[in-house]
N, C-alpha and C positions, 0 to 999 in steps of 0.2 A: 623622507621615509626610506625610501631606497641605499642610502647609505648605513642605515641600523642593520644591514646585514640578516634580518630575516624577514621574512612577510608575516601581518597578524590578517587574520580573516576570522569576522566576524560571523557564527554563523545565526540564524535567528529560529528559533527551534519554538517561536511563543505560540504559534497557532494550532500547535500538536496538543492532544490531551491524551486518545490513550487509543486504542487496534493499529490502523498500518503504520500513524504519525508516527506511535509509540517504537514500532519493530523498524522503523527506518532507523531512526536518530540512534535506538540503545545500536542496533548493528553496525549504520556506517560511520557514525562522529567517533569514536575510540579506533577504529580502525584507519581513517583519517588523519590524526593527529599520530598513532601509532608509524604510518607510512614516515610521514612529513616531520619525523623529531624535532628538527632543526630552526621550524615555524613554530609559530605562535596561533593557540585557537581562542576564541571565546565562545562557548552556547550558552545562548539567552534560556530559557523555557521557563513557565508558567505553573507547569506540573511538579508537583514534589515526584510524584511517583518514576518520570522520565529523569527527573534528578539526582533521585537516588538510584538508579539502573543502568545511570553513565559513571563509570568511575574515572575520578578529576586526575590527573596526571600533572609532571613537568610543563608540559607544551600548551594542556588543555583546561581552561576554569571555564565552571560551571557557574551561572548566575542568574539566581531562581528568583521570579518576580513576581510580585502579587497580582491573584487574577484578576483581571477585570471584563464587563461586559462588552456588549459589543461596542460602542460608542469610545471605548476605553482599548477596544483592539486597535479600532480606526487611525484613533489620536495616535496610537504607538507607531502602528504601519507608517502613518505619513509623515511624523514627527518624531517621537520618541527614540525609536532606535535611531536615527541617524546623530542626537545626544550623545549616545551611548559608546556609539563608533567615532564619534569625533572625539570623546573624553579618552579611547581608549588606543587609540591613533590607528587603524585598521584603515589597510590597504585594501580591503575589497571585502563585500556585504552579502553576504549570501543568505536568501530566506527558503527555510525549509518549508513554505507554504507560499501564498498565492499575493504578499505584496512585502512592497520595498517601499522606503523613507522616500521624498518627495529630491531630497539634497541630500548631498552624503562627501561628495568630492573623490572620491571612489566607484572602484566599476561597481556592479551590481546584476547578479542573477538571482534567479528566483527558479523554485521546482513546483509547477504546475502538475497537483497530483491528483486533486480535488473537482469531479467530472461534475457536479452539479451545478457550477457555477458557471457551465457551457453548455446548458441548456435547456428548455424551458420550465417554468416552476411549476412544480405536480400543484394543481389548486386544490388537493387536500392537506396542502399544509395550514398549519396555524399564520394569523396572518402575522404573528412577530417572526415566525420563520421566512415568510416570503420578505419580508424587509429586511431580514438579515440576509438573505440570500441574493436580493438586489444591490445590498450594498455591498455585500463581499464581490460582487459581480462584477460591481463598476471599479471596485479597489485592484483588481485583478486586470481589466485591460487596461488601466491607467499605468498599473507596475508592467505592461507587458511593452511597452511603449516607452518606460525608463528603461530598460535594464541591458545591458549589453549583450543578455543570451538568458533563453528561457529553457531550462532543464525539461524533457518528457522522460515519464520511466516506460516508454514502451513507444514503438515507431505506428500504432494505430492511432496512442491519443496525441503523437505530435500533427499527423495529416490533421486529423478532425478537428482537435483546439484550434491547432494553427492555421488551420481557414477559416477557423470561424472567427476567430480575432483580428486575421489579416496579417497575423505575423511571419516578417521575409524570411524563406526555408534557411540562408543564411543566420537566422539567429534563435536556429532552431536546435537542441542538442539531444540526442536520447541516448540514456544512460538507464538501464535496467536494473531492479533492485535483483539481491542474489539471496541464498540458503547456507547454512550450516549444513551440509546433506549429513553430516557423520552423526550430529547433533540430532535431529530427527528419525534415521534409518537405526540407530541403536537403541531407542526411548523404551524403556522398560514396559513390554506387552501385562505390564497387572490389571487386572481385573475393575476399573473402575464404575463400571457398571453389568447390572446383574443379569441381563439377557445381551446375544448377539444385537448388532446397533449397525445405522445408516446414520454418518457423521455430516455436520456441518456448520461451519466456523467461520461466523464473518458479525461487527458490531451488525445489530440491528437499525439498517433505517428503509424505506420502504421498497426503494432499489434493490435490495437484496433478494427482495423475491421471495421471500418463506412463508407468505400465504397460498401462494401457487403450490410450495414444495409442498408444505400439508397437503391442499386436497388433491396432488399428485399421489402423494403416499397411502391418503383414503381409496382412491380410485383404484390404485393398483390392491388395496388389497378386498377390493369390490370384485374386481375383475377375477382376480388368479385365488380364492379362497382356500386353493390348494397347499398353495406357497407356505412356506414356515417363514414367514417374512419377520424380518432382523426390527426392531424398535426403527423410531426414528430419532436423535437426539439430535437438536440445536444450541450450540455455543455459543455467547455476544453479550457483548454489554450492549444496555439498551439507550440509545441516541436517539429516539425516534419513538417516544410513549405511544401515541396514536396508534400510530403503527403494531406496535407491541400489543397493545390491545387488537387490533384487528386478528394478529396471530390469535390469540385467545379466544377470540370468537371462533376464529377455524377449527381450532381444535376442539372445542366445546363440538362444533356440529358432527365432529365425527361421529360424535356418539360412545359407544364402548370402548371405540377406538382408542381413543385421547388418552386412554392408559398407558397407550404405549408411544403417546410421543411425548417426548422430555424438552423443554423450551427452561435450559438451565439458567442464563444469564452466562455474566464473566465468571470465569475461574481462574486457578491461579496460574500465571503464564507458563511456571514451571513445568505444570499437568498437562497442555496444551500438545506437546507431543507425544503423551500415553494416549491420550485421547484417538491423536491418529491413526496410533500404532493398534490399536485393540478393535477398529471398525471394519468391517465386514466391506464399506463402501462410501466413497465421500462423494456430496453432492454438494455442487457451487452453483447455483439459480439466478445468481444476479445478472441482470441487462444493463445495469453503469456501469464500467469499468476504466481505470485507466492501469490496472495494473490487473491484481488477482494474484497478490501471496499468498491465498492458502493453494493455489494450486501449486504451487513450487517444494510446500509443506505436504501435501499428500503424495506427492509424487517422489520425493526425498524418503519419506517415512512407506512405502513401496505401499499403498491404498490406491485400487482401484478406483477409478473418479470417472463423475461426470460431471460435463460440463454445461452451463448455455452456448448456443450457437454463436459467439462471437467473435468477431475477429481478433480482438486482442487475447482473446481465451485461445485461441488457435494459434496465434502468434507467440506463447509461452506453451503453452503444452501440445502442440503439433499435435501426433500420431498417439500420444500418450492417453488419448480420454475420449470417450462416447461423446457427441455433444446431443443437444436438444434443445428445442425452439422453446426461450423461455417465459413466452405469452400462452403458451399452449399445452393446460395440462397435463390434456393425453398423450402431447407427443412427449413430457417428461413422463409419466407413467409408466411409457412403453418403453424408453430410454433407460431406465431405473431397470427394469423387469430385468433388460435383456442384458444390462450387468450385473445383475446380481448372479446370471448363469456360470456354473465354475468351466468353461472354456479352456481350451489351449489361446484361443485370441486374447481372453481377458489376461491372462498370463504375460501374453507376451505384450499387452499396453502397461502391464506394471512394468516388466522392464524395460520397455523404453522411457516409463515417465522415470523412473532411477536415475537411466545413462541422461536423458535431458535435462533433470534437475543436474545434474553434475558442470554441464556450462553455465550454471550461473553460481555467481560468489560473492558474497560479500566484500570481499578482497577486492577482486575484481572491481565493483562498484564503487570501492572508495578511490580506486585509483584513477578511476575514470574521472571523478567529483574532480581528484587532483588537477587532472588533466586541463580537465576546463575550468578550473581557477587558475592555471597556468597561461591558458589562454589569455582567460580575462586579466591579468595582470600586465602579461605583456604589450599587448595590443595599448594600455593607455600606458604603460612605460613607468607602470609601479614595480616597488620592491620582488621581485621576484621571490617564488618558492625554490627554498635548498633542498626539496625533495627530487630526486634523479628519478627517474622511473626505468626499468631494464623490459625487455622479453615483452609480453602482450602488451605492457603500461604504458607504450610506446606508441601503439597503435592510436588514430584521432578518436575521438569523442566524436561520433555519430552526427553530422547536422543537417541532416536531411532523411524522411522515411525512403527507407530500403539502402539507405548505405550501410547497412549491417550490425547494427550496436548486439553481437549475439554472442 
């Protein structure tokens, strides 16, 4: 392979369907290929939607495959793509989700993005979700045990995944996902809904936390009756019916209330940045996390934010956001209240969420990707990437938490 003079990398985009899978792949696979001209990509994916939102280039084909269930992901992860990569001669296999082909003859990494399968199963799931989620479990440390480096988009979930799977910090990499900041901070402020609003955008699954946010938002408006308190609106497609329902009970019990919380679903991604742009104040309530893009998005689009008290929430938005204990109500209640106050402090956490969204880039993130496919190539003494990298690109790909991936 090494004498064909470019490298192919394979990348495998099948286990994305649509929220952050979706805003990875459309931002960093074109941007990727974009870098590295001179190589050759292929993306697998499953999604029409993620198909049509990548546009195929010279360097890059697209290759949409029909969906199949879980037993049909399985087969693919452990068999089928490595077919696919051997038909298509690829130097190296990269899975944008949590497994790799069993054989491949190529290195192989994989981007561990997906925190539910590190840790234990909520037992109100349905029991076809608990078996899916022990078999993606077991699919995931089998792949963490193939692969010659396991991608984290944040240096919190590489500590925590990475001990909990036992994986050596050595084949540990983090690489953080970035913003469009200009794309967001200019979004056209129109009017898309009819009273001031408290924004929030994440698919729905039970992680997210937006039963709490409800009766955080009833409480607070029990407490301060005074208040001219903003609507509450929730954005997501819904991943997680039960749960979706339980939102609906919440809201039902507010009573009167529930007029004024809007529980929209997906909208069109395009609107996703007005949305930002027109809210009063953005709340993020979830307690899983291995990343947290809308806080990158609120903070770009200059929205006040709060956040859950977590560490990886604090490790992308620093000084930039209120946080609050997100088992706790009242302590979000009283978090909310006390940004919703127009402040010189609230001010001045909008611009530093601005200048912070500003080190992160898309750009950035693909070249990082590069970086560590570069590695990986080297290291087993494949085809090498004709992509050069200049100025920060230069810099190592992160393989260990607190060597800095920032």
């Amino acid at each position: 392979m090494a004498g064909r003079g470019e490298a192919r990398v394979l990348i495998d985009g099948t286990m994305a369907r649509g929220g952050g899978g979706l805003t990875y792949l459309v931002n960093v696979v074109p941007r990727i290929a974009q870098l590295a001209r001179e190589d050759q990509f292929l993306l697998l994916v499953r999604s029409e939607r993620i198909a049509r939102a990548i546009p195929a280039s010279k360097n890059l084909t697209i290759e949409l495959l029909p969906p199949v269930g879980l037993a049909g992901r399985l087969r693919f992860a452990l068999s089928g793509g490595a077919r696919i990569a051997a038909r298509w001669g690829a130097d190296l296999y990269f899975s944008a989700g949590e497994g790799v082909p069993l054989h491949t003859g190529c290195p192989r990494i994989a981007s561990f993005r997906n925190p539910n399968l590190f840790v234990p199963i909520d037992p109100g799931y349905a029991i076809g979700e608990r078996i899916r989620l022990r078999a993606l479990r077991a699919l995931a440390k089998l792949s963490a045990r193939l692969c010659d480096r396991i991608l984290f988009v944040s240096e919190d979930s590489a500590r925590w995944i990475g001990d909990s799977i036992g994986l050596p910090i050595a084949r540990r990499a983090v690489v953080h996902h970035g913003i469009d900041v200009d794309r967001w901070r200019t979004a056209p402020r129109v009017p898309l809904h009819r009273s001031p609003y408290i924004l929030s955008v994440s698919s729905i699954y039970r992680y997210k936390n937006f039963v709490r946010l409800i009766e955080a938002y009833a409480l607070l408006a029990k407490r301060h009756p005074e208040l001219d308190l903003p609507d509450l609106v929730i954005v997501g497609d819904d991943q997680d019916p039960p749960y979706a329902r339980a939102m609906g009970a919440a809201r039902a019990a507010t009573g009167e209330l529930a007029a004024h919380i809007h529980v929209l679903g997906e909208v069109p991604y395009t609107d996703v940045a007005a949305w930002y742009a027109g809210a009063r104040l953005f709340v993020f309530p979830s307690f899983l996390e291995t990343f947290g893009h809308p806080l990158l998005e609120a903070m770009a689009a200059e929205t006040p934010l709060v956040a859950a008290d977590l560490p990886v929430f604090r490790e992308i938005a620093g000084a930039a956001a209120l946080y609050a204990d997100p088992f706790r109500v009242e302590d979000l209640a009283d978090v909310i209240a006390q940004a919703l106050e127009p402040t010189s402090a609230r001010e001045a956490r909008t611009r530093s969420g601005l200048e912070r969204a500003r080190r992160f880039s898309w750009d950035r993130t693909a070249a990082r990707h590069l970086a560590l496919f570069s590695q990986g190539l080297s290291e087993r003494g494949r085809a090498r990437l004709r992509w050069s990298p200049t100025g920060a690109e230069l810099e190592a790909v992160a393989t260990a938490p607190g060597s800095g991936a920032r």
